[in-house]
BALO-710248 format. One record per residue (C-alpha): x, y, z. Coordinates in steps of 0.05 Angstrom, whole numbers, plus 5000, padded with zeros to 4 digits. Layout:
BEGIN
+------+------+------+
!   xx !   yy !   zz !
+------+------+------+
!    X !    Y !    Z !
...
+------+------+------+
// end
This chain:
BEGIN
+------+------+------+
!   xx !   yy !   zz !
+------+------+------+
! 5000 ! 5000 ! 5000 !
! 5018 ! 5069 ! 4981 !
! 5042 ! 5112 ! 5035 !
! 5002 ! 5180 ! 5049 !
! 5039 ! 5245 ! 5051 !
! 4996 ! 5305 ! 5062 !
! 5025 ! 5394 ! 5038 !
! 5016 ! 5436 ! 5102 !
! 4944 ! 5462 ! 5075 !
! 4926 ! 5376 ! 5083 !
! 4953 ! 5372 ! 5148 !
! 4915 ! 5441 ! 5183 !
! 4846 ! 5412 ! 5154 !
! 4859 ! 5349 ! 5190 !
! 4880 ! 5378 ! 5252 !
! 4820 ! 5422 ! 5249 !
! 4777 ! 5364 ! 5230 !
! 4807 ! 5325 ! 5289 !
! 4794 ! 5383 ! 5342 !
! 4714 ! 5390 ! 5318 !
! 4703 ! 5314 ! 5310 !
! 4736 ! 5294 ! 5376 !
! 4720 ! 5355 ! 5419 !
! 4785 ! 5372 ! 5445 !
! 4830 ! 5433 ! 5439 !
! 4883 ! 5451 ! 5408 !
! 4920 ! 5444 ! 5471 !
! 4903 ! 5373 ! 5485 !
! 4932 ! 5359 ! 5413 !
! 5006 ! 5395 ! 5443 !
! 4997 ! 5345 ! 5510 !
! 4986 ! 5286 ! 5456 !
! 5049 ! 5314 ! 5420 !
! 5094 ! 5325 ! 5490 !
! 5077 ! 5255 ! 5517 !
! 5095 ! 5223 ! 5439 !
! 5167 ! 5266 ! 5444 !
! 5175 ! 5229 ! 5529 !
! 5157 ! 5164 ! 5490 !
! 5207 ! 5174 ! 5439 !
! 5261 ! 5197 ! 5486 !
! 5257 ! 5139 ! 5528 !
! 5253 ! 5083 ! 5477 !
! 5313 ! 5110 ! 5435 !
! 5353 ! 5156 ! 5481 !
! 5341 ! 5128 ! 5553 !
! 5409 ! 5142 ! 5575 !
! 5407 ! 5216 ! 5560 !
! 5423 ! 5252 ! 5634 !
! 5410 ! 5320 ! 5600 !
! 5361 ! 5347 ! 5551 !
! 5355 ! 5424 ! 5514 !
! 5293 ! 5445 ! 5497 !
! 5290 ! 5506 ! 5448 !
! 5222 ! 5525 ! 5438 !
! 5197 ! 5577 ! 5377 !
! 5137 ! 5629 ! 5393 !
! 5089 ! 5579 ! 5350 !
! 5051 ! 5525 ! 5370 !
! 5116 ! 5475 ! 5353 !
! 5144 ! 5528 ! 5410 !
! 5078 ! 5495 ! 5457 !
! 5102 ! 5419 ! 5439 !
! 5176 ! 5439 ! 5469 !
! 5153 ! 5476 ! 5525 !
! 5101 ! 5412 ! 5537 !
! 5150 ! 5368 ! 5536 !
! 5206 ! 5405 ! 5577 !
! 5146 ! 5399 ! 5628 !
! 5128 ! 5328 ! 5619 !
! 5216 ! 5316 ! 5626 !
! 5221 ! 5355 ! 5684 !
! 5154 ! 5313 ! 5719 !
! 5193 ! 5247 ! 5698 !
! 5255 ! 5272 ! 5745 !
! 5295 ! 5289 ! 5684 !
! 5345 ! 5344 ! 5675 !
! 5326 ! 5393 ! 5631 !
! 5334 ! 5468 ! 5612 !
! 5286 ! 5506 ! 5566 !
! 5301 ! 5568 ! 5516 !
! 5265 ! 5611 ! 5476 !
! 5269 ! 5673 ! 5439 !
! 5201 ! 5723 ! 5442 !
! 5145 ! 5694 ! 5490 !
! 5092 ! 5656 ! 5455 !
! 5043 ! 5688 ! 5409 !
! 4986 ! 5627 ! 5411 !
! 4941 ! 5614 ! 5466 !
! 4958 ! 5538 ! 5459 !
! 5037 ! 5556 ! 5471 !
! 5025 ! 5610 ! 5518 !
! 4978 ! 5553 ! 5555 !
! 5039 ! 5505 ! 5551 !
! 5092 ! 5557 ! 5579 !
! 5055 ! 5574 ! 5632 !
! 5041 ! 5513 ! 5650 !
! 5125 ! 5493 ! 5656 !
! 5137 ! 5561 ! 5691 !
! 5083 ! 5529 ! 5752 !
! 5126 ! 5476 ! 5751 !
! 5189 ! 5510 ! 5771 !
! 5216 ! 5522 ! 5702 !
! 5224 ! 5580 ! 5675 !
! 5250 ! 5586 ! 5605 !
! 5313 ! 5620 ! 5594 !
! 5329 ! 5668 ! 5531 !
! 5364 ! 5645 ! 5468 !
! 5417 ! 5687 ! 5477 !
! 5446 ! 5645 ! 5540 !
! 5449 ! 5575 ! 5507 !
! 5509 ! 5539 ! 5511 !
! 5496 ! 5466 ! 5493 !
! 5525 ! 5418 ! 5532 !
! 5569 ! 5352 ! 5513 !
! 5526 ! 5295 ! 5510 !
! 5461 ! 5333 ! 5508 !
! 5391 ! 5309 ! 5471 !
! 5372 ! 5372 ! 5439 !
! 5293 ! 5377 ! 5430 !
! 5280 ! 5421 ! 5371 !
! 5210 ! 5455 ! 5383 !
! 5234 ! 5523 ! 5348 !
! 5203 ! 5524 ! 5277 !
! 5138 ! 5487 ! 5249 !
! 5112 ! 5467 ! 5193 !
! 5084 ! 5543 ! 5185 !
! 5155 ! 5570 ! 5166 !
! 5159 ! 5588 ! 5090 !
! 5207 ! 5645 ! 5095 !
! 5284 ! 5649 ! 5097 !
! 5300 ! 5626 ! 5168 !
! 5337 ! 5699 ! 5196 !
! 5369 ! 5726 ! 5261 !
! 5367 ! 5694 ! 5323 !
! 5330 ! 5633 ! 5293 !
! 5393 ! 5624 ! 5242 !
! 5439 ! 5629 ! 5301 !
! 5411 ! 5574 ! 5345 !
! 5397 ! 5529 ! 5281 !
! 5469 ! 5535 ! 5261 !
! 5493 ! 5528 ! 5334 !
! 5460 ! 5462 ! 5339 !
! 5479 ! 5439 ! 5279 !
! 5555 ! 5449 ! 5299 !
! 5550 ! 5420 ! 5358 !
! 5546 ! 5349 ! 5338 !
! 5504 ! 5329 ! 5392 !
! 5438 ! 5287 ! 5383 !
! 5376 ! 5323 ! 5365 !
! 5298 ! 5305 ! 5365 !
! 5252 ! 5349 ! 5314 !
! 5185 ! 5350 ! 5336 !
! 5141 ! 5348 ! 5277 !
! 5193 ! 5370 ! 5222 !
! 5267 ! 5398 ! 5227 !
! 5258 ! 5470 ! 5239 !
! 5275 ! 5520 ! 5166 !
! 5256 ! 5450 ! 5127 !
! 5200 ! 5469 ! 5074 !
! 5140 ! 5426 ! 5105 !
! 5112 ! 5427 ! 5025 !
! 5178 ! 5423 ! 4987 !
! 5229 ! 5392 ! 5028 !
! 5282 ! 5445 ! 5019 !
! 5320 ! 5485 ! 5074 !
! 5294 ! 5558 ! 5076 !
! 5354 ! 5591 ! 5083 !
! 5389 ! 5532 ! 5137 !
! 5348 ! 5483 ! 5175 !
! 5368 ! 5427 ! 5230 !
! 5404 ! 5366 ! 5196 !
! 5411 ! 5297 ! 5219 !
! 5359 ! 5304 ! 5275 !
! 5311 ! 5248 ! 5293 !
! 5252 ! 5277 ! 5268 !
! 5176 ! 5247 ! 5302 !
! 5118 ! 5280 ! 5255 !
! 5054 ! 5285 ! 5282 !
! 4988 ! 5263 ! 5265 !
! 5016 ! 5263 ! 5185 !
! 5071 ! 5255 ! 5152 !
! 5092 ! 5324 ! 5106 !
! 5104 ! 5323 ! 5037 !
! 5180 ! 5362 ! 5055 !
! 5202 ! 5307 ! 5108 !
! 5200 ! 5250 ! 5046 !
! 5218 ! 5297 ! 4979 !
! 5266 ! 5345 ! 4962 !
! 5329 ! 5347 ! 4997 !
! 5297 ! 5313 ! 5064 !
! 5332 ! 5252 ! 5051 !
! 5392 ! 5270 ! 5061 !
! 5381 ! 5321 ! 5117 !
! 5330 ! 5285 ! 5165 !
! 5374 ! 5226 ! 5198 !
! 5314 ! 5179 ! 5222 !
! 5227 ! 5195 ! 5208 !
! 5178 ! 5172 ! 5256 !
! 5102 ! 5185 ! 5245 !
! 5056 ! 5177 ! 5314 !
! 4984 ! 5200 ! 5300 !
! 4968 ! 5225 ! 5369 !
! 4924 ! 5172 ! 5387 !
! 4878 ! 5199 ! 5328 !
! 4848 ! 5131 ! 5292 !
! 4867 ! 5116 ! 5224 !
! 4785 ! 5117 ! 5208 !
! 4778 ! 5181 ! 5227 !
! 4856 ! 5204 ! 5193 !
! 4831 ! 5177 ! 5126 !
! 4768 ! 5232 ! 5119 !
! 4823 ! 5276 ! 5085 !
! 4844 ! 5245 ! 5021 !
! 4919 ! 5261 ! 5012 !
! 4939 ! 5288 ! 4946 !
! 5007 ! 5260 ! 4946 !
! 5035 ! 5182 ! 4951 !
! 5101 ! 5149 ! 4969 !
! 5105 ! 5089 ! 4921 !
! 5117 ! 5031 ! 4956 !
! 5157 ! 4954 ! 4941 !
! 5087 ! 4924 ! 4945 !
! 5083 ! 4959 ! 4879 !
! 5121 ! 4893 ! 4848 !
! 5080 ! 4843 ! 4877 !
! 5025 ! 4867 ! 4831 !
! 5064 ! 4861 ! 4768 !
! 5101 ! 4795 ! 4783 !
! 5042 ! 4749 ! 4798 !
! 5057 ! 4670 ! 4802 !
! 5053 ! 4644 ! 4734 !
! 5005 ! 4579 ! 4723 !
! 5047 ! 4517 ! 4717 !
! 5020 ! 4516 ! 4642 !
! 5027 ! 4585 ! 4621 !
! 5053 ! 4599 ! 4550 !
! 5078 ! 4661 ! 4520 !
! 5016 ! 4697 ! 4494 !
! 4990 ! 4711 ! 4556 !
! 5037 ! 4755 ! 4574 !
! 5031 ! 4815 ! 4523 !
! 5069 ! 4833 ! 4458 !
! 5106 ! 4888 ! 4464 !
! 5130 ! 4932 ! 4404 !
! 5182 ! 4980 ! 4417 !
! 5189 ! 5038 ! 4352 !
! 5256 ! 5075 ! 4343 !
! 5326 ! 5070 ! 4329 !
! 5330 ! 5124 ! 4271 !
! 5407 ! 5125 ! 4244 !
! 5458 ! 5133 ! 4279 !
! 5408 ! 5126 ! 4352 !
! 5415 ! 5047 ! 4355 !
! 5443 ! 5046 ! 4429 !
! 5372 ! 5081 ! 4455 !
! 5327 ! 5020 ! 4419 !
! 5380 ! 4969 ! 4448 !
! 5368 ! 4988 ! 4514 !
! 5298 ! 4993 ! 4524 !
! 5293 ! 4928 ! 4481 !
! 5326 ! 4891 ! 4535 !
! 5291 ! 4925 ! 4587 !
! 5220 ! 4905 ! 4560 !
! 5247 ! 4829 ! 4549 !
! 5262 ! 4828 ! 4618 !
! 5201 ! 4852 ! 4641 !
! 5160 ! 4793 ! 4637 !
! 5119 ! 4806 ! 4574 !
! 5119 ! 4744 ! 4533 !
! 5132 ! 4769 ! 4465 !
! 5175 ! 4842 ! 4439 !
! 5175 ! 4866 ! 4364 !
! 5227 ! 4921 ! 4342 !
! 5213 ! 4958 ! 4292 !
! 5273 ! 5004 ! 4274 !
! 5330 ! 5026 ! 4215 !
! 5364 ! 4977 ! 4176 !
! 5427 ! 4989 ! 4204 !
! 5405 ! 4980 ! 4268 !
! 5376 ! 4902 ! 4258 !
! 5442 ! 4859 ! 4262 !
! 5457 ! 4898 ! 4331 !
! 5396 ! 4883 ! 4355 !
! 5401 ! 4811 ! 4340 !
! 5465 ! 4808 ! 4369 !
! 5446 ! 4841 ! 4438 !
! 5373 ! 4815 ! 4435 !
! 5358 ! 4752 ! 4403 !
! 5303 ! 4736 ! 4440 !
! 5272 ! 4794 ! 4402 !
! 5240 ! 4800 ! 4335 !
! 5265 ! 4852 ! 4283 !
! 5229 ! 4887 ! 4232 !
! 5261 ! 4941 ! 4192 !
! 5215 ! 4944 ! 4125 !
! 5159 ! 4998 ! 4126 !
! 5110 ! 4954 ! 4105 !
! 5118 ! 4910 ! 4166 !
! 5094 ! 4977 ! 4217 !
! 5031 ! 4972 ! 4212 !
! 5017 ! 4905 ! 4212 !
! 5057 ! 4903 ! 4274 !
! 5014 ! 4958 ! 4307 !
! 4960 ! 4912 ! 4301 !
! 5000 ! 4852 ! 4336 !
! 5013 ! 4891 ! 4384 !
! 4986 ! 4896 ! 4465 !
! 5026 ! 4959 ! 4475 !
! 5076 ! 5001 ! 4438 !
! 5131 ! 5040 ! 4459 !
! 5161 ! 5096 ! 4414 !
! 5214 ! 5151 ! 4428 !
! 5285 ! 5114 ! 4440 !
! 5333 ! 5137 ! 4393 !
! 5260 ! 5154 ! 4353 !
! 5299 ! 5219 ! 4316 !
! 5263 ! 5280 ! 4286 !
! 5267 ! 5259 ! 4211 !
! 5206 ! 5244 ! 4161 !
! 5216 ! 5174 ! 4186 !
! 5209 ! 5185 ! 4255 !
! 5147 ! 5233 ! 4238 !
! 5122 ! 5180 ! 4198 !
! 5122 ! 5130 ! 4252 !
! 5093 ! 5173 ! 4317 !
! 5041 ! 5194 ! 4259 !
! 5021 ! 5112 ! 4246 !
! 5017 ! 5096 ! 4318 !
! 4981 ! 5158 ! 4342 !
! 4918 ! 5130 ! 4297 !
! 4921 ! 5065 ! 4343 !
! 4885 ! 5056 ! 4400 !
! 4940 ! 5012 ! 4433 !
! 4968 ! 5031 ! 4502 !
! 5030 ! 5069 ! 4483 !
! 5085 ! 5103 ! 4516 !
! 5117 ! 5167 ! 4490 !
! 5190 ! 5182 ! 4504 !
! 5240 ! 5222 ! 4491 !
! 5246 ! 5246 ! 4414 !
! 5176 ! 5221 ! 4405 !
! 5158 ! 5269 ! 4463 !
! 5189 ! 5327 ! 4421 !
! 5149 ! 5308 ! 4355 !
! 5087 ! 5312 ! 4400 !
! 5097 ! 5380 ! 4424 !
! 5106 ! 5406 ! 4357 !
! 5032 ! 5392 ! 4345 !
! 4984 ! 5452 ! 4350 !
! 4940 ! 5400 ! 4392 !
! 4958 ! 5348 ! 4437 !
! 4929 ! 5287 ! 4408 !
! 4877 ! 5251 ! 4469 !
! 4882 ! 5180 ! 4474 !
! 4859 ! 5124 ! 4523 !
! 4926 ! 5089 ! 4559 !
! 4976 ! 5136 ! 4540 !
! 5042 ! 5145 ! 4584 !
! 5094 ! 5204 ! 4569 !
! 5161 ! 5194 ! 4608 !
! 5193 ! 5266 ! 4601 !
! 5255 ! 5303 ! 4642 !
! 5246 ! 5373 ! 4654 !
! 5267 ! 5401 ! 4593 !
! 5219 ! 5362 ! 4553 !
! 5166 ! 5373 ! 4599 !
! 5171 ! 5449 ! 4587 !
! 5175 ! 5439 ! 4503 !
! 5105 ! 5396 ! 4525 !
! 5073 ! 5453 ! 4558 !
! 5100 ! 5518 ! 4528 !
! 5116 ! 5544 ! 4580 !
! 5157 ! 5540 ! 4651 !
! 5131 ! 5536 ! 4710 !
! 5153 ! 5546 ! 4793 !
! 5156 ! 5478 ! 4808 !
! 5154 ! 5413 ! 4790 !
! 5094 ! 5399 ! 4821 !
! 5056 ! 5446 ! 4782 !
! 5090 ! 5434 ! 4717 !
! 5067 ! 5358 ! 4729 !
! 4994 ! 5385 ! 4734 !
! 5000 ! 5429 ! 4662 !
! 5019 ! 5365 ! 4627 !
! 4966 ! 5317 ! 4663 !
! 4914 ! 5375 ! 4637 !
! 4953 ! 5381 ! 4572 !
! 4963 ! 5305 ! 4554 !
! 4908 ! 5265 ! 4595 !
! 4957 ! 5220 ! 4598 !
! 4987 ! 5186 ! 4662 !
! 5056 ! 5228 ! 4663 !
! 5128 ! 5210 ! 4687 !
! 5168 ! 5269 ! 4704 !
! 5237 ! 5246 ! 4715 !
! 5283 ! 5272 ! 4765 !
! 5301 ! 5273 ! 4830 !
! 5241 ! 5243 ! 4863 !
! 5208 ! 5220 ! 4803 !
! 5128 ! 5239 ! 4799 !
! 5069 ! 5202 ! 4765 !
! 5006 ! 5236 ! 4755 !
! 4948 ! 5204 ! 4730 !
! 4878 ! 5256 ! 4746 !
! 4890 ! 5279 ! 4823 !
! 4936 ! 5236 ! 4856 !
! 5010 ! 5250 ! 4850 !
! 5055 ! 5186 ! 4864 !
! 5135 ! 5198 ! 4896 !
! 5191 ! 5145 ! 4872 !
! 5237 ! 5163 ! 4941 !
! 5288 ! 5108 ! 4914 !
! 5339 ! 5121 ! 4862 !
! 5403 ! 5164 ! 4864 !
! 5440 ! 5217 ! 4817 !
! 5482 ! 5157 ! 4787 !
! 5418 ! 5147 ! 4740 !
! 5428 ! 5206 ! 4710 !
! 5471 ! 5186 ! 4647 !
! 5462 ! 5162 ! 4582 !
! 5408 ! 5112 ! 4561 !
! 5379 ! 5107 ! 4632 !
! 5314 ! 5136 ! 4604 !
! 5306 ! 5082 ! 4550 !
! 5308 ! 5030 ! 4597 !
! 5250 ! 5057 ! 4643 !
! 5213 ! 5068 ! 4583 !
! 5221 ! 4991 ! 4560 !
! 5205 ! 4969 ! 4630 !
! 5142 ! 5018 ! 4636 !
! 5117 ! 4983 ! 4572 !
! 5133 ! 4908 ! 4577 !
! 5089 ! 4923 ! 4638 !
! 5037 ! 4960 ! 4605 !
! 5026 ! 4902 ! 4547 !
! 5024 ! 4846 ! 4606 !
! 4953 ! 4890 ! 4611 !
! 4976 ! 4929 ! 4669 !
! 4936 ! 5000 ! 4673 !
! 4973 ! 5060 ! 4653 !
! 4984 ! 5077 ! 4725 !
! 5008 ! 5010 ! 4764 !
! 5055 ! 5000 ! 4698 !
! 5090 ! 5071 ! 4718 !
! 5083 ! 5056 ! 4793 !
! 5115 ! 4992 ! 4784 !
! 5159 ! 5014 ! 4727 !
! 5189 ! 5073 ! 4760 !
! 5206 ! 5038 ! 4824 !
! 5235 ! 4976 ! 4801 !
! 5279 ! 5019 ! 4761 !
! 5305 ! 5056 ! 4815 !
! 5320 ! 5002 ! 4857 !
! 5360 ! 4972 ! 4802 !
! 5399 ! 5039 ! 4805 !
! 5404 ! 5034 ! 4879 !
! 5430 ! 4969 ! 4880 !
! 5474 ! 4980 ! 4817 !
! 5507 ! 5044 ! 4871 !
! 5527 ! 5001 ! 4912 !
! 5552 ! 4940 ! 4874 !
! 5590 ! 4990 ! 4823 !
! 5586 ! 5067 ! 4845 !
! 5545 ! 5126 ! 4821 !
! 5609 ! 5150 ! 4772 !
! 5619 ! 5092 ! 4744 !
! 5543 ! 5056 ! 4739 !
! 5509 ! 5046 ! 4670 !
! 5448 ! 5037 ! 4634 !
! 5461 ! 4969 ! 4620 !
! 5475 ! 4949 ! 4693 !
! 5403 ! 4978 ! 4699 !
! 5378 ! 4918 ! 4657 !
! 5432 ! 4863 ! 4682 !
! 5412 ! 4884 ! 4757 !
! 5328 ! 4874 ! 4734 !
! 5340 ! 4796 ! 4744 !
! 5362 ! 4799 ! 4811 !
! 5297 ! 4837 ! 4841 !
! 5232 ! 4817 ! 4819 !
+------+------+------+
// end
C-alpha cells in the first residue's frame, strides 16, 4: 500500500477536523504531542542525563515547552530556551504551565549546549515558508555544529514542510517524530539527506477518522512489484503475457532502441517486436535475440495491430521517418508510451492528440517543450501536462512523479548515478513490457518507476554512482523481481 503524505494546507484541515470531530482543543493535541516526544526519548535515548529544549513562539514552541514539562515531571534534567514569549494561546497555555512547575525558560541568547546533550528542537513548524533569519539562524546553526543528538518534533525547523528544501538553513541529521501526518518536505526534496531517522505517531487519532482527508500525494511503495510479478500457472505459455512493440532507432540512435529492448524482454511480457533502421537490425540481434526485428515499412503497421502495447521515442529521431512513425501509431488505440524524441514530435503539434492508455516519460526540459511554458515547480508543471496530455505522466528527476487525474505518486528510491546516458530508454522499456502484460497505465508507471530505481540503487552500491550504467540497469532487473 501506498504511503500517504499530506502539503501543510492537508495537514491544518485534518488537525482542524480532528479538534471539531473529537472535541478537544488545540491544547490537548500539544499534551498528545509532548507525551509522543517522552515516548520517543525513552525508547531510543534512555540514557540521555540532560536534555535542551528550544522552543519557537508557535505552536511547535507549545510541543517543546510541553514536553520540557512532561521531562522535568519524569525527574529528568532539563533546561528550556526561547526567543520572544509565545504568540498562541495553545503555547502561551503550555509555557505557563512549565513556569508552575518551577521552570522557567531562559532566553536564546544564554544557550550553551552541553556535551552529551539530547537537543529537543521545538523552534520552527511546519508554518515557516520564509528564509529562516536572526536569532533563529543562530541557534539552528549552533546546533547543527555542535554534533550532539537532536529530536525534531514534527519536522526539522527552516525544512520546507511542502517542498522539502531548507529555507535559508534548517536542523540536519535530527531524529525527526511528525505528528498526526507525515509532510510532503520530510519524504521529497532534499529531506533525505538532511533528516537522519522519520517517525510518524498519529496522536492517538484513529486511522478511520485520519483517512476523511484524502491526501493528494503518495510514496510508492515495494508492494508495487507484487502486483506486476504474479505467480505464473504451471501451464502458462507466452501469449498471455503481452506483445510488446518498441518503435525507434533512427540512424545513427541504435544504442537508445538496444536498451529499452532489453529492458521490455526482461520485464515479463511474453513476446517484443522492434521495429527500427536497417542498420540498426544485426545489433539488435546480436544484443537481443530473444527479440523479433522488423526494419521494412510495410511490416509497421501490421505490427501495430500485433501489438498489446507500443513503445516509441528511444533513439526515435526528428526525421520524416520518425514523423512518419509517431504519425502511424498515434491512429492506434494501443496503450503506448511516449519518450523522449517522440515526446518532442508531440509538442510540435498545435494540439495534443487525446488518447485512452497513453504514458509520456519526460525530464524537465521536455516537459517544458510539452507545455510551452515553465513553470515554479515541478509539482505544478506535472499538473500542466496531466491537463495538457490526459495521459498518466512521468516526470523524471530527483524524486520521480506520476500523475494520473489527482493523485501524484513519489519514487523516494533512486540516486543521481541514474542520470547518464540511456537510463531513460530503459525505464521506458520496462514501463511498457508492463503495460502490454495489461497492466493499467498507472500501476505499469508505479511499478515501472520503482523497480527501476531500485536497480539503480542496488547498481550504487555493487558498482558506484560514477561509474554505473544503463546496462547494469537491465543486468541488475534479474536479481529483484
Amino acid at each position: 500500500m501506498d504511503q500517504n503524505l499530506f502539503t501543510v494546507v492537508e495537514t491544518r484541515k485534518i488537525e482542524r477536523f480532528c479538534i471539531k470531530t473529537l472535541s478537544i482543543t488545540e491544547y490537548d493535541l500539544m499534551l498528545r504531542a509532548g507525551n509522543a516526544l517522552i515516548n520517543y526519548i525513552k525508547q531510543v535515548f534512555p540514557d540521555k542525563k540532560v536534555i535542551q529544549v528550544v522552543c519557537g513562539s508557535g505552536n511547535n514552541g507549545g510541543d517543546g515547552y510541553t514536553v520540557a514539562r512532561l521531562l522535568l515531571e519524569n525527574g529528568k534534567r532539563v533546561s528550556c530556551y526561547e526567543g520572544k514569549e509565545p504568540t498562541q494561546e495553545s503555547a502561551k497555555k503550555a509555557r505557563n504551565e512549565l513556569i508552575a512547575s518551577g521552570l522557567n525558560p531562559q532566553s536564546f541568547t544564554t544557550l550553551m549546549i552541553q556535551k552529551d546533550a539530547l537537543i529537543i528542537d521545538a523552534l520552527l513548524g511546519i508554518g515557516c515558508h520564509k528564509p529562516v533569519q536572526g536569532i533563529y539562524l543562530d541557534i539552528i546553526n549552533k546546533i547543527n555544529e555542535s554534533g550532539e543528538s537532536i529530536l525534531s518534533a514534527d519536522i526539522p525547523s527552516g525544512l520546507c514542510a511542502d517542498t522539502g528544501k531548507p529555507l535559508g538553513s534548517c536542523i540536519e541529521q535530527a531524529h525527526v517524530l511528525s505528528f498526526i501526518t507525515k509532510k510532503l518536505g520530510t519524504v521529497i526534496g532534499d529531506a533525505g539527506k538532511i533528516i537522519h531517522k522519520l517517525t510518524l505517531d498519529t496522536l492517538e487519532i484513529s486511522d478511520e477518522l485520519l483517512q476523511q482527508i484524502r491526501p493528494s500525494y503518495y510514496v510508492i511503495e515495494k508492494t508495487v512489484l507484487d502486483k506486476v510479478s504474479k505467480k505464473r500457472d504451471s501451464n502458462a505459455y507466452k501469449n498471455q503475457f503481452g506483445h510488446v512493440l518498441l518503435v525507434g532507432g533512427d540512424s545513427g540512435y541504435g544504442g537508445a532502441i538496444i536498451l529499452a529492448a532489453k529492458a521490455a524482454s526482461q520485464s515479463g511480457v511474453g513476446l517484443v517486436s522492434v521495429y527500427t533502421k536497417k542498420d540498426h537490425k544485426e545489433p539488435l540481434l546480436t544484443h537481443c535475440p530473444d527479440c523479433m526485428i522488423h526494419d521494412e515499412e510495410s511490416d509497421l503497421k501490421a505490427l501495430i495491430e500485433k501489438a498489446t502495447a507500443i513503445i516509441i521515442g528511444p533513439g526515435l529521431g526528428l526525421s520524416d521517418w520518425s514523423k512518419t512513425c509517431l504519425t502511424d501509431i498515434l491512429e492506434s488505440s494501443k496503450p503506448l508510451v511516449c519518450d523522449a524524441d517522440a515526446i518532442t514530435l508531440l509538442a510540435e503539434k498545435a494540439t495534443f492528440p487525446k488518447k485512452d492508455n497513453l504514458i509520456v516519460t519526460p525530464h524537465e526540459g521536455e516537459a517544458k517543450r510539452l507545455v510551452g511554458e515553465d513553470h515554479d515547480n515541478r509539482y505544478a508543471m506535472l499538473a500542466a501536462l496531466v491537463k495538457k496530455t490526459g495521459a498518466t505522466v512521468i516526470l523524471k528527476g530527483q524524486n520521480t512523479l506520476i500523475k494520473e487525474d489527482e493523485e501524484t505518486f513519489i519514487c523516494t528510491k533512486g540516486n543521481p548515478g541514474l542520470a547518464t546516458a540511456g537510463t531513460g530508454d530503459v525505464l521506458a522499456g520496462i514501463v511498457g513490457g508492463f503495460l502490454a502484460q495489461g497492466h493499467s497505465s498507472l500501476i505499469a508507471s508505479k511499478a515501472g518507476v520503482y523497480l527501476h530505481a531500485v536497480c539503480g540503487d542496488a547498481c550504487s552500491e555493487a558498482y558506484s554512482e560514477r561509474s554505473m550504467t544503463a546496462t547494469d540497469l537491465v543486468v541488475m532487473m534479474k536479481t529483484m523481481f
